[in-house]
VEXDREN-2710 file (C-alpha; in Angstrom, 1 decimal):
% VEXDREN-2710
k/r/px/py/pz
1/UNK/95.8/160.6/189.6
2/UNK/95.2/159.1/185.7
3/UNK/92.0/157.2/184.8
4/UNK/93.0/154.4/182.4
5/UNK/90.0/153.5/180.7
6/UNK/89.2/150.7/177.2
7/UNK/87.9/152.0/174.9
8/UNK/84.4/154.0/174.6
9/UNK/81.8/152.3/172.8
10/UNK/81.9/154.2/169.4
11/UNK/85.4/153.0/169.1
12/UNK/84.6/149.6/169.1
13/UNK/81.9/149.9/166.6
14/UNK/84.6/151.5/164.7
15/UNK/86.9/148.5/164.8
16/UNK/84.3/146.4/164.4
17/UNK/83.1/147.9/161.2
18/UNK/86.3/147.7/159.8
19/UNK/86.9/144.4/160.3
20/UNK/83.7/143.6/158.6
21/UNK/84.9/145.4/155.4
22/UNK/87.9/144.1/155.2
23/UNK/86.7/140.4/155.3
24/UNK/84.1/141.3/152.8
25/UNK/86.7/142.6/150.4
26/UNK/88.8/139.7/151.1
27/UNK/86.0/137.6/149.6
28/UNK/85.0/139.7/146.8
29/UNK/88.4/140.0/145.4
30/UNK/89.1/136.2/145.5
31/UNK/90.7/135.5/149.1
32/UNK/88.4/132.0/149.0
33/UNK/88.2/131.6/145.5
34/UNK/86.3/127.9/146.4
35/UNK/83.3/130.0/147.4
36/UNK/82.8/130.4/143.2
37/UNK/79.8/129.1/142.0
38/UNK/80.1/129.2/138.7
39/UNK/82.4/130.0/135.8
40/UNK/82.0/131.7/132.3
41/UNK/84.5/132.4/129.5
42/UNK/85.1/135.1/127.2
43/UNK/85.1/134.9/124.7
44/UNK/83.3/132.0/123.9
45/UNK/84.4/131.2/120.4
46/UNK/87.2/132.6/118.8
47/UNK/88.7/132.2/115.5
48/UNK/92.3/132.6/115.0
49/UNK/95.5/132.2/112.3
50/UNK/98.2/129.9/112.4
51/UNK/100.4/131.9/114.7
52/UNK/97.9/134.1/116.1
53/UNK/97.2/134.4/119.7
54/UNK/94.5/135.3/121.8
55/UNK/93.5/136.1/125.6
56/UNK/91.0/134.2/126.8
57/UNK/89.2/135.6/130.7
58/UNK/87.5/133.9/133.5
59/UNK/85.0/135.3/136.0
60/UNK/83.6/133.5/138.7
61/UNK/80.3/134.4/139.9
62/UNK/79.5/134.3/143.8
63/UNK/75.8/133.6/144.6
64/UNK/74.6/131.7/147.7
65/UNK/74.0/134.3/150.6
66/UNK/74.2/137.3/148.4
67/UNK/72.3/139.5/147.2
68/UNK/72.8/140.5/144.9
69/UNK/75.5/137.9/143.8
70/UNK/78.8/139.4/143.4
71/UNK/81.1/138.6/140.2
72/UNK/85.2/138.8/140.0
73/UNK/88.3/138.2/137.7
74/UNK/89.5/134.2/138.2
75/UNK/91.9/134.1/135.3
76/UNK/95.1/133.5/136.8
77/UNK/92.9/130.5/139.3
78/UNK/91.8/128.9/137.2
79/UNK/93.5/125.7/135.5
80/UNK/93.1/125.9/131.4
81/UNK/93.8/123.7/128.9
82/UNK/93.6/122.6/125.5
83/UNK/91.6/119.8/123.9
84/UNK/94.1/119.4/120.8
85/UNK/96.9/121.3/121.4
86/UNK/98.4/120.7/118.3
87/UNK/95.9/123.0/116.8
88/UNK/95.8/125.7/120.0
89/UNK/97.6/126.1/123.1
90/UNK/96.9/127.5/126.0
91/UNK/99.3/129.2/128.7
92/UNK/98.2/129.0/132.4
93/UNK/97.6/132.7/132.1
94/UNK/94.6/132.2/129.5
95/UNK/97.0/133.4/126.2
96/UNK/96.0/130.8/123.4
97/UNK/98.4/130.2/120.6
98/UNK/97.0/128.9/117.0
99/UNK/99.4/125.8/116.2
100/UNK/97.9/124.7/112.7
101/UNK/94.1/124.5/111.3
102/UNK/91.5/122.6/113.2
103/UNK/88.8/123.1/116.1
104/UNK/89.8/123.2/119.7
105/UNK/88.1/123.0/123.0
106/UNK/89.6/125.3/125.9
107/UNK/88.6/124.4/129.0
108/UNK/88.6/126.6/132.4
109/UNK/88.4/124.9/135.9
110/UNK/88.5/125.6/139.1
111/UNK/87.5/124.1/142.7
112/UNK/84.4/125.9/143.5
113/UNK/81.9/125.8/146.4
114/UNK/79.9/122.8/145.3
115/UNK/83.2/121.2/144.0
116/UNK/84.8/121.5/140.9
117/UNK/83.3/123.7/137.9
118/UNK/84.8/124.5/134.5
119/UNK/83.3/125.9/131.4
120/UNK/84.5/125.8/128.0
121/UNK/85.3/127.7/124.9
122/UNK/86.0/127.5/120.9
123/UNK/88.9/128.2/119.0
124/UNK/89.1/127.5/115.1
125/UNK/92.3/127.5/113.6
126/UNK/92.2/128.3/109.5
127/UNK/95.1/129.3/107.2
128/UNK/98.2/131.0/108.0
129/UNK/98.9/134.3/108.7
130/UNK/99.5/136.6/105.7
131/UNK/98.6/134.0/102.8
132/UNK/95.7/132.7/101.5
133/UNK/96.8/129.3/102.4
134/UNK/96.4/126.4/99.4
135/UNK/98.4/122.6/99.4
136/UNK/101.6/121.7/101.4
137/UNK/104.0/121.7/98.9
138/UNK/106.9/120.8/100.7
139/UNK/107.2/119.4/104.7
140/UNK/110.8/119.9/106.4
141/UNK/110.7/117.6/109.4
142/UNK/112.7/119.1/112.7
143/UNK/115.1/118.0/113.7
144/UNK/116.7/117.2/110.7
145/UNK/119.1/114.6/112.9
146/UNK/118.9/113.1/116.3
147/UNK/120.5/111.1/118.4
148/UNK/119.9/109.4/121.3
149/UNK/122.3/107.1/123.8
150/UNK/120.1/104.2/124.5
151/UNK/117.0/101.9/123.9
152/UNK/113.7/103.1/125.3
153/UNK/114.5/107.2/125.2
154/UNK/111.9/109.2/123.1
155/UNK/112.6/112.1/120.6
156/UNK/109.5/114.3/119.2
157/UNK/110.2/115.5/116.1
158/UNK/107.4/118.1/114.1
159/UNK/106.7/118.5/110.9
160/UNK/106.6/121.7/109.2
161/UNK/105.0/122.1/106.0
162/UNK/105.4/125.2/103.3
163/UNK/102.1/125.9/101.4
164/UNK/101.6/127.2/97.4
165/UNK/101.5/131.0/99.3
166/UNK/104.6/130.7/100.9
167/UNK/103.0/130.4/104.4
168/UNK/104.4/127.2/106.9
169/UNK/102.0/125.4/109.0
170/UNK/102.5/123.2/112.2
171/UNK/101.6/120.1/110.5
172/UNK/102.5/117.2/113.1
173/UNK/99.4/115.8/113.8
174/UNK/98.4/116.0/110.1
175/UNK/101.2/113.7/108.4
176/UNK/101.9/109.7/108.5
177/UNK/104.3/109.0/110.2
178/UNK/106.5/105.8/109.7
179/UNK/110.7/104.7/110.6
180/UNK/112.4/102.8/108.1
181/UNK/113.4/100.3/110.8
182/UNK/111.2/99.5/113.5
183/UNK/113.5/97.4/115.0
184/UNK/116.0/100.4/115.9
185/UNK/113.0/103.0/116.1
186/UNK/109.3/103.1/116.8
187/UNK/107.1/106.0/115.9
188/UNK/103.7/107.2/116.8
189/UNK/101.9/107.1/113.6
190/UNK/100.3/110.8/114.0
191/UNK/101.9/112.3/116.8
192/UNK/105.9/112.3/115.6
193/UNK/107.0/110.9/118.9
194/UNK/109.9/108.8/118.1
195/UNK/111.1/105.7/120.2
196/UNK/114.3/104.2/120.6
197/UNK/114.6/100.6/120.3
198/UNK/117.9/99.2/119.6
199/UNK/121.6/100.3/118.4
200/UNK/121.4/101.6/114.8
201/UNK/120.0/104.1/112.5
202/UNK/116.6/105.1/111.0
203/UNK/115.2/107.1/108.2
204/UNK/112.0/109.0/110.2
205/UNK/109.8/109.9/107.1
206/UNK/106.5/112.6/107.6
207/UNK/103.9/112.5/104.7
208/UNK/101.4/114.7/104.1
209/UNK/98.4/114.3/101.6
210/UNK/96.5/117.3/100.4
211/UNK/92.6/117.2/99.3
212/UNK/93.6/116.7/95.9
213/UNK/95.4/113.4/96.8
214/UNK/99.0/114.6/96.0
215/UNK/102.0/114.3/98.3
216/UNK/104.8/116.1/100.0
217/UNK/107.3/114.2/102.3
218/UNK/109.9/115.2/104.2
219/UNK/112.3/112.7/106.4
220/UNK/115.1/113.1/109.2
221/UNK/117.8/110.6/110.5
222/UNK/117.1/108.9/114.5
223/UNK/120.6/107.0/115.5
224/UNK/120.7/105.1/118.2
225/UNK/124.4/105.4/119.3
226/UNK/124.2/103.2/122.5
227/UNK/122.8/100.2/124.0
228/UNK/122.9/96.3/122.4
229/UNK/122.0/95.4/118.9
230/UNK/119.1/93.6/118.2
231/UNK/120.4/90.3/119.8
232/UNK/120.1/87.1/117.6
233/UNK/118.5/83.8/118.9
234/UNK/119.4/81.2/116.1
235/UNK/121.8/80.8/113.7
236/UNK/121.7/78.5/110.4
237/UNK/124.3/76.9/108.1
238/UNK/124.0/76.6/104.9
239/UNK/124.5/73.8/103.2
240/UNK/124.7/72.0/106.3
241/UNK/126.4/69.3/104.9
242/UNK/129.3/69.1/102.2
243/UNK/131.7/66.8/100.5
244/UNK/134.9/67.6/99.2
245/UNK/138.3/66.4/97.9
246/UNK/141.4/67.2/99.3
247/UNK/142.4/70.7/98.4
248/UNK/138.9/71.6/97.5
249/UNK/136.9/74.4/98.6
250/UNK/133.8/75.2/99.2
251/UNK/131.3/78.3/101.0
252/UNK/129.7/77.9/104.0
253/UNK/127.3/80.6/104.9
254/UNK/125.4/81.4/108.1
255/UNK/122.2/83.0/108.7
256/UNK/121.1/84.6/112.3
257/UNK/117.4/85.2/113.0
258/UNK/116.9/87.5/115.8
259/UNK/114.3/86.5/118.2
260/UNK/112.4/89.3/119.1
261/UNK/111.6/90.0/115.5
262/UNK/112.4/87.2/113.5
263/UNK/114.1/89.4/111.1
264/UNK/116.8/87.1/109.1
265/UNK/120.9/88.4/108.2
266/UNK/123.5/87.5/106.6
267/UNK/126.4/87.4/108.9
268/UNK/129.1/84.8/107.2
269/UNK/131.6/87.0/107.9
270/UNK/130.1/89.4/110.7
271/UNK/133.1/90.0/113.5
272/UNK/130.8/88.5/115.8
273/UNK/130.5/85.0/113.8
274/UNK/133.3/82.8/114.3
275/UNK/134.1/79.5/112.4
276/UNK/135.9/76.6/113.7
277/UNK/136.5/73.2/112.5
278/UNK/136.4/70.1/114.8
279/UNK/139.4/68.3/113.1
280/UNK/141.1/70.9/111.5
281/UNK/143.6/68.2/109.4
282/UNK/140.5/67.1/107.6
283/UNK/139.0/70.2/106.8
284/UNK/139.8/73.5/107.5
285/UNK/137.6/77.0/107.8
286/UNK/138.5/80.4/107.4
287/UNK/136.8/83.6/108.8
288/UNK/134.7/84.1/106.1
289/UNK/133.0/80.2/106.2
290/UNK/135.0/79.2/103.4
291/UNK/136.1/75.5/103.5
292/UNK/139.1/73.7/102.2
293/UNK/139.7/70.2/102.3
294/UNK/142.9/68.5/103.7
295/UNK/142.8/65.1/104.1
296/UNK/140.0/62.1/103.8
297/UNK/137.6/61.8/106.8
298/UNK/134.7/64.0/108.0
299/UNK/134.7/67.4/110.1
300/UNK/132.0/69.1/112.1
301/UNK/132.2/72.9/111.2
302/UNK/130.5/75.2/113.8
303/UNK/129.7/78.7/113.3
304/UNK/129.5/80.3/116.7
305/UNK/127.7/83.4/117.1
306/UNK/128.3/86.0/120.4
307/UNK/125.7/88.7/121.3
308/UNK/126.5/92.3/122.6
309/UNK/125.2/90.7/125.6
310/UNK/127.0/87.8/125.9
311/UNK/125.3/85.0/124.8
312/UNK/126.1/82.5/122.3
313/UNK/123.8/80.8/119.6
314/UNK/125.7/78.0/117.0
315/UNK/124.9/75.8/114.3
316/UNK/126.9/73.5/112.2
317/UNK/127.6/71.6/109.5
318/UNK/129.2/68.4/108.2
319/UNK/132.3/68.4/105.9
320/UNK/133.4/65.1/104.3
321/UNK/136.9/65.0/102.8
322/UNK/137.0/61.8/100.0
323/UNK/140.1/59.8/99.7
324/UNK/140.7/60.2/96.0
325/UNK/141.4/63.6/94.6
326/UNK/138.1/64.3/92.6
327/UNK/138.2/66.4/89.3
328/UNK/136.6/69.8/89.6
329/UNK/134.4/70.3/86.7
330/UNK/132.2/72.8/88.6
331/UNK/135.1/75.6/90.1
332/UNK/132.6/78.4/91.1
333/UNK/129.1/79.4/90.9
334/UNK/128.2/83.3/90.4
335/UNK/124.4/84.7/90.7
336/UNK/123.6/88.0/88.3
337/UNK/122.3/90.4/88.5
338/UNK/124.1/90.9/92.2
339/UNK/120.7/92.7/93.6
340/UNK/117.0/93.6/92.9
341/UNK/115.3/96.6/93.4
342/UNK/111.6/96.1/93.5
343/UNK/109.4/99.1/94.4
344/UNK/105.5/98.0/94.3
345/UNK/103.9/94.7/96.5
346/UNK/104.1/90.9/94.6
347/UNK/106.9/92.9/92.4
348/UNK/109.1/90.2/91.2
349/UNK/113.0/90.0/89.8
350/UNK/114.8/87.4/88.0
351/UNK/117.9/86.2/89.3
352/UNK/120.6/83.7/87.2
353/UNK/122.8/81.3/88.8
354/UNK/125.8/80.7/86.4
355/UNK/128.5/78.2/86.5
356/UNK/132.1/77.8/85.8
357/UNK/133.6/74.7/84.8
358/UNK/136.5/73.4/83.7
359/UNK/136.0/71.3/80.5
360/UNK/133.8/73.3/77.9
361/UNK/131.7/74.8/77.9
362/UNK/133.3/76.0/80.6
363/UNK/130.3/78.7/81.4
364/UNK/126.9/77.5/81.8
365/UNK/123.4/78.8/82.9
366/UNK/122.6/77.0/86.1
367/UNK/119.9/78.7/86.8
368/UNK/117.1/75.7/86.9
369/UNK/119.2/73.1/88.1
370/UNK/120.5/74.5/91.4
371/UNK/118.8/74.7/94.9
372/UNK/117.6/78.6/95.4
373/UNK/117.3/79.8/99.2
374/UNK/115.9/82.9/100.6
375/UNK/117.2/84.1/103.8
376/UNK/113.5/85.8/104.6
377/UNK/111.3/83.0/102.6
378/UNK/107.8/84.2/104.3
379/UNK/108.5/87.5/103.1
380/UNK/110.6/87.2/100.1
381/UNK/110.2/83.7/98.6
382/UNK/112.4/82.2/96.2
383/UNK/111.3/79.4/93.3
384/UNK/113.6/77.0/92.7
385/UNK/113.2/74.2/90.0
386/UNK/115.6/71.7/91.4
387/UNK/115.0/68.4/89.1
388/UNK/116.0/70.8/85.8
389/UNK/113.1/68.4/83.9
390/UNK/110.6/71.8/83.5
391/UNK/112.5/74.4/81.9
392/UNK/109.7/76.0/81.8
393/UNK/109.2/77.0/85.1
394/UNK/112.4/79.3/86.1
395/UNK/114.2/79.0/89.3
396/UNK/115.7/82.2/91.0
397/UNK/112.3/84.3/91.0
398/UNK/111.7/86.0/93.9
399/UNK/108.4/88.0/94.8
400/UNK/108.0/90.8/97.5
401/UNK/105.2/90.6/99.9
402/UNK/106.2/93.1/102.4
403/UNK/109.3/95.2/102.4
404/UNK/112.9/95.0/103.4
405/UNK/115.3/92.7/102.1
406/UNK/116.6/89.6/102.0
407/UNK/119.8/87.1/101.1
408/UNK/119.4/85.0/98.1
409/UNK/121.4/82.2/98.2
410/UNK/121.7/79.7/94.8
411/UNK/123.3/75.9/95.9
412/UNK/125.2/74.1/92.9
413/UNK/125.7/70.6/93.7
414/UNK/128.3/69.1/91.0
415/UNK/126.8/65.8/89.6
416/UNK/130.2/64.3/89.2
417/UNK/132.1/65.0/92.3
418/UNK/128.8/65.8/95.1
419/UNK/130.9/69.4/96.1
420/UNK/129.0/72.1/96.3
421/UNK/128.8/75.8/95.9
422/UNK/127.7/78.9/96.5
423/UNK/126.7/82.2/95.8
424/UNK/124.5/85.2/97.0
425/UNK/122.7/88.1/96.0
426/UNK/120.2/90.3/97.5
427/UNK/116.8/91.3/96.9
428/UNK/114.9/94.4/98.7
429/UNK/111.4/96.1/98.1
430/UNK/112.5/99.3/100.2
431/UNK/110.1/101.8/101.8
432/UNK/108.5/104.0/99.1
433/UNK/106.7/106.7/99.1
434/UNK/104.1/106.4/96.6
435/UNK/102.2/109.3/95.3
436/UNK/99.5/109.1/95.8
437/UNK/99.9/107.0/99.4
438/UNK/96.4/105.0/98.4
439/UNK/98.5/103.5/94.9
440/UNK/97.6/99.5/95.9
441/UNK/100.6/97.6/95.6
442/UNK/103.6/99.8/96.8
443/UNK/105.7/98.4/99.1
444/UNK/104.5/101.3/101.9
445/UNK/104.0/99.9/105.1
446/UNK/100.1/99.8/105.5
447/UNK/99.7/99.1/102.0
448/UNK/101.4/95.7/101.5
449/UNK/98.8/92.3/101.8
450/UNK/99.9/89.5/104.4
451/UNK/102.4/87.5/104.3
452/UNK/102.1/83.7/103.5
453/UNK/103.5/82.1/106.0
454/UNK/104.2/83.1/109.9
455/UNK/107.7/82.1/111.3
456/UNK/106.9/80.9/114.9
457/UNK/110.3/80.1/117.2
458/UNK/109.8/78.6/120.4
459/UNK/112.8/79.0/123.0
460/UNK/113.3/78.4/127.0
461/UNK/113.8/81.4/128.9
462/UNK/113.6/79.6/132.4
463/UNK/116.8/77.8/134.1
464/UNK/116.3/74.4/133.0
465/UNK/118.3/73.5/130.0
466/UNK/118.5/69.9/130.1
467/UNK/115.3/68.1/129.7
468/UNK/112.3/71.0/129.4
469/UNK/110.1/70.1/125.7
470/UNK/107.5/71.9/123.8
471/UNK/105.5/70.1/121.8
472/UNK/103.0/71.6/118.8
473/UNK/101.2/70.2/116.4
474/UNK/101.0/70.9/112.0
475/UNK/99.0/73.3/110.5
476/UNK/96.1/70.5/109.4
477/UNK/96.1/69.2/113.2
478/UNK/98.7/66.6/113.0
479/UNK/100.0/66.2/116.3
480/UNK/103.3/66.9/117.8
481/UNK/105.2/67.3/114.7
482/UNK/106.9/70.0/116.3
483/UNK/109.5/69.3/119.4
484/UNK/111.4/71.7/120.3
485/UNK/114.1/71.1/123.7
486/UNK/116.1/68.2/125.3
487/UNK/113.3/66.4/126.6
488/UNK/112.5/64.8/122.9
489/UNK/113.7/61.7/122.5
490/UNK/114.8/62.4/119.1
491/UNK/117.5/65.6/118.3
492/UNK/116.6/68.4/120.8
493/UNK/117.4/72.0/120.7
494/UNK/117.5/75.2/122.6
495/UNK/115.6/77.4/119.9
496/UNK/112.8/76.3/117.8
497/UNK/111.6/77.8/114.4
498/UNK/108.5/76.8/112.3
499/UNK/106.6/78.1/109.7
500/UNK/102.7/78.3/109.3
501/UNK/100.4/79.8/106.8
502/UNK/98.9/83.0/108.3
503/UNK/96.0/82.4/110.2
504/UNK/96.4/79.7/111.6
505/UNK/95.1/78.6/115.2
506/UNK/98.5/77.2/117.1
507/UNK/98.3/75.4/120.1
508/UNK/101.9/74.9/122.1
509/UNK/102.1/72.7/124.7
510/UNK/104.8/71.9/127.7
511/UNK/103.6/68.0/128.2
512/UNK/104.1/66.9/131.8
513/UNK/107.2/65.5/133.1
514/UNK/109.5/64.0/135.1
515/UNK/111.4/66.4/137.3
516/UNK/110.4/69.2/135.6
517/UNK/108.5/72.2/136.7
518/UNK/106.8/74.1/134.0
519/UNK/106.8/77.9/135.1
520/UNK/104.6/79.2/132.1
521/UNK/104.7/81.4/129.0
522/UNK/106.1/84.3/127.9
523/UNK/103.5/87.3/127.4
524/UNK/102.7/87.1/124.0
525/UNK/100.7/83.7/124.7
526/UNK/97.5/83.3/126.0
527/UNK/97.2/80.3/128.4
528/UNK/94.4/77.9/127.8
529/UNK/93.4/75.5/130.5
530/UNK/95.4/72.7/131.5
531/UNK/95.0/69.3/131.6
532/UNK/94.7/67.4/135.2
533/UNK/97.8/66.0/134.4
534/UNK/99.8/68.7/135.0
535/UNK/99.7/71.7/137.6
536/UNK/99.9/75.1/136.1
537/UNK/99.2/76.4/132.6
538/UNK/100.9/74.5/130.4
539/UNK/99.6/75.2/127.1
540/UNK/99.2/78.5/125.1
541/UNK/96.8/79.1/121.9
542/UNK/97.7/81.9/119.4
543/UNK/96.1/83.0/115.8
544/UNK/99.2/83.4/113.5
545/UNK/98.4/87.0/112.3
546/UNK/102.2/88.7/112.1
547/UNK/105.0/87.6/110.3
548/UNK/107.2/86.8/113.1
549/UNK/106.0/84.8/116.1
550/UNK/108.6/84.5/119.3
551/UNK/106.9/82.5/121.9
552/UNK/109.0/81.7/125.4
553/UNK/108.8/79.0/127.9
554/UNK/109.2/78.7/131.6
555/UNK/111.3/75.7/132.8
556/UNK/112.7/75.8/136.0
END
C-alpha cells in the first residue's frame, strides 16, 4: 500500500518564499507604478540646436513602508509634454526635438500613490545647427498652395525662414501672420492656422522682423473651392431715378453690400444680377443695367440679385421717358485715370470726370460739377463739389483709411435735358508690406487709424415679414430717425443700413406691437432691459467700434 501525503513543511516555506519575491519584484520593477511617490528628471536643463534632439529619463522613487526606499526607470509611464512646442517637442518616449530658438518647459507626470505628481525640466533652443545663426533673410511659407472644399476647414501652414549663414529655422510662431481676405480666410495671427470662411481665394502672408527692425516675408495662396460665396443682404441702384428721351440711354449701376461683413461690390453686370423693366415699351434694360428709352411715360427698373443660397435681395429705380425727343448735348461721361493705387493710410488720388458733348467744345472737364459716389464711403470717401461755385475745392478725391478697394462712381446730370450719366473707376490701398512693419501710415492691417463712420444694417431673421419694425435713434439722440421693416407707417423695408461716426453708443429698439411677437436679437447685441410695455428684450445697446455693424432681429 502507497502513503499519499501534502507536502512537508520545508516545501511550503519554499513556495512561500517564492511567492514573496516574486511580488516584491513585481513592485520594484513597476507592476503598480501608482505606488510612486515622487518623480525627478534628468536631465534637468538642457540646451539644444535647432534640429537637435535629446533623451530626456524619469525615475520614480518608492518610499512609504520601505526602507530603504527603492528607486526605478518610469520613462515610458509617464505622460510628457511640452510647454511651447514650437520651440521643443517631446515624444511619449522622453526624445525632445529643438523646433526653433526659445525656452521650453517639459513636464513628466504620472498618477502616483498620493495622486498625481510630475516634475519638470528646461530646454533652450539657440541657433541652428552648423551656422552661427544671424537675421532671417528670407521666409518660404509651406505649403506654398492649399486648398480646401468648404467653409469652416482649417489648414496650418509654417513658416520657414533662411538665415545670413545659410541655416533655416522653424519660425511659425515667430512671424505675423495676416490673409489678404478675411472674408474667404481667417488666420491666427502667430500660430499659422488658417481658416476657411467662404468660396474664394487668399494671399496668406508670414512676416518676420529681425532685431535690427528689417523684414523678410514670404506668402502662399488658401482657395476655398467649395461652399457659398459671401452671400449679399442689400442691393442699391444708382441713380435711382432717371429721365430720358426716346432713344436715349443711360447707365444704371448696382451695388450689393453683404451682410455679414458689410463689404460693398460692384455687380452691374455680375451673372447673378438681373435687370428687368416694369413696362418694357417705355423703357427698356439690358444685362449690363444700361437703359434706353422707347416711348413717353415712366418705368420701374429692378435689379434683382440671387444668392448661392437662394435668396433674393432687389432694388430699383425710376425711368422717365419725355414726350419730345430732347437734344443730347451731354453723350457720355468718362472718369481718368481708370484706377488708383495708394499704398500708405489717408493716401489720397485724384480722379477726373470728363464729358462729351455734342456742340463744342464737345470735351469738357466735369470734374467739379458732377455728383461723385464711393461704393465703400466709410472706408474710402469721395469729395464731391456738386454746385461747381468753388473751383477751388476739387471733386473726385478720394482718401484711404483702411485697405481694400472700392467703386467710384462720377453722376453727370445734363442741365439741358435732366439725363444722366455714368461712369466708374476704382480706387484700392492693397495690403503692403512695409519695411519696417512699425512705418505709421501703410495700409498694413494693424497699422491703419479708424474709420470715420460705422455702417450699421439692421435686418429680420425671424418669420414675420409683414409688420415687424426697428426703430433707432441719430447719432446726437434724435429719436427714431431710423425705421427699418413693414411696420413703419412710412416706406418699410426688409434690410436696413445707416451710418454713424465711430464710437458712437446705439440703442435699437423693436417698439411693442400689435400681433407681433418680438423673439430677440441676434448675438452680436447686448440686450438692455425692457420696458413694461413689452415682454421680452426688446432693445439692444452697442458702441460702434468696427466698420461694419450687422445687427438681426427676431420677429415671429
Amino acid at each position: 500500500m502507497v502513503n499519499v501525503v501534502g507536502p512537508d513543511r520545508n516545501g511550503l516555506r519554499a513556495i512561500a518564499l517564492c511567492a514573496l519575491a516574486l511580488c516584491v519584484l513585481g513592485f520594484l520593477l513597476g507592476c503598480s507604478a501608482s505606488q510612486v511617490d515622487t518623480l525627478a528628471v534628468s536631465p534637468t536643463t538642457q540646451s539644444l540646436a535647432v534640429g537637435q534632439t535629446a533623451q530626456f529619463s524619469a525615475t520614480g522613487t518608492i518610499g512609504h513602508g520601505q526602507h530603504p526606499s527603492s528607486n526605478q526607470n518610469v520613462t515610458s509611464a509617464v505622460s510628457w509634454t511640452s510647454s511651447a512646442p514650437a520651440v521643443a517637442t517631446i515624444s511619449a518616449s522622453g526624445m525632445a526635438t529643438a523646433v526653433s530658438p526659445g525656452t521650453t518647459t517639459i513636464t513628466a507626470s504620472m498618477a502616483g500613490f498620493g495622486g498625481t505628481i510630475s516634475t519638470t525640466a528646461t530646454v533652450t533652443v539657440t541657433g541652428t545647427t552648423g551656422s552661427a545663426g544671424g537675421n532671417i533673410v528670407s521666409v518660404a511659407v509651406i505649403p506654398g498652395s492649399q486648398s480646401v472644399a468648404a467653409p469652416n476647414q482649417t489648414t496650418q501652414f509654417i513658416a520657414v525662414g533662411t538665415n545670413s549663414a545659410g541655416g533655416t529655422v522653424n519660425v511659425t510662431n515667430q512671424v505675423a501672420w495676416t490673409s489678404s481676405s478675411t472674408q474667404i480666410a481667417t488666420i491666427g495671427a502667430s500660430t499659422g492656422l488658417a481658416t476657411s470662411v467662404s468660396k474664394g481665394s487668399t494671399t496668406i502672408s508670414a512676416i518676420f522682423v529681425n532685431s535690427d527692425k528689417t523684414v523678410a516675408t514670404g506668402t502662399a495662396t488658401f482657395t476655398v473651392s467649395g461652399g457659398a460665396a459671401e452671400q449679399i443682404t442689400a442691393l442699391t441702384v444708382n441713380p435711382n431715378a432717371e429721365t430720358l428721351s426716346a432713344s436715349q440711354q443711360g447707365q444704371l449701376i448696382a451695388i450689393g453690400t453683404a451682410g455679414s461683413t458689410g463689404l460693398q461690390e460692384d455687380v452691374t453686370s455680375s451673372p447673378q444680377t438681373t435687370w428687368s423693366s416694369s413696362i418694357p415699351s417705355v423703357a427698356s434694360v439690358s444685362s449690363s443695367g444700361q437703359v434706353t428709352g422707347v416711348s413717353p411715360g415712366s418705368s420701374l427698373i429692378t435689379a434683382e440679385w440671387k444668392n448661392t443660397d437662394g435668396s433674393v435681395v432687389s432694388a430699383t429705380a425710376t425711368v422717365t421717358v419725355s414726350a419730345t425727343t430732347a437734344p443730347e448735348p451731354l453723350l457720355s461721361l468718362t472718369i481718368i485715370p481708370s484706377t488708383i493705387t495708394v499704398g500708405n493710410l489717408q493716401g489720397t488720388g485724384n480722379f477726373m470726370a470728363i464729358g462729351t458733348f455734342s456742340t463744342a467744345p464737345t470735351v469738357r472737364d466735369l470734374t467739379n460739377s458732377v455728383k461723385w459716389i464711393s461704393s465703400a464711403p466709410n472706408v474710402f470717401p469721395v469729395n464731391t463739389n456738386g454746385s461747381g461755385t468753388n473751383q477751388g475745392a476739387p471733386g473726385g478725391i478720394v482718401t484711404a483709411y483702411g485697405n481694400g478697394g472700392a467703386v467710384i462712381i462720377a453722376e453727370a446730370t445734363d442741365p439741358t435735358t435732366g439725363s444722366i450719366q455714368t461712369a466708374t473707376a476704382t480706387f484700392n490701398c492693397p495690403l503692403v508690406l512695409p519695411n519696417p512693419p512699425t512705418t505709421a501710415g501703410s495700409c498694413f492691417p494693424g497699422s491703419q487709424a479708424s474709420a470715420l463712420l460705422s455702417t450699421v444694417t439692421v435686418y429680420n431673421e425671424g418669420l414675420n415679414t409683414t409688420n415687424w419694425l426697428v426703430t433707432a435713434p441719430s447719432a446726437t439722440g434724435t429719436q427714431d430717425v431710423l425705421h427699418c421693416g413693414p411696420g413703419w407707417t412710412g416706406a418699410g423695408g426688409s434690410v436696413c443700413v445707416a451710418t454713424y461716426p465711430i464710437g458712437t453708443t446705439l440703442t435699437l429698439t423693436a417698439p411693442a406691437q400689435s400681433g407681433v411677437s418680438f423673439g430677440g436679437w441676434s448675438d452680436n447685441c447686448t440686450p438692455s432691459p425692457n420696458p413694461a410695455s413689452q415682454a421680452g428684450p426688446n432693445q439692444c445697446t452697442m458702441i460702434l467700434t468696427d466698420t461694419n455693424v450687422t445687427v438681426g432681429a427676431i420677429f415671429n
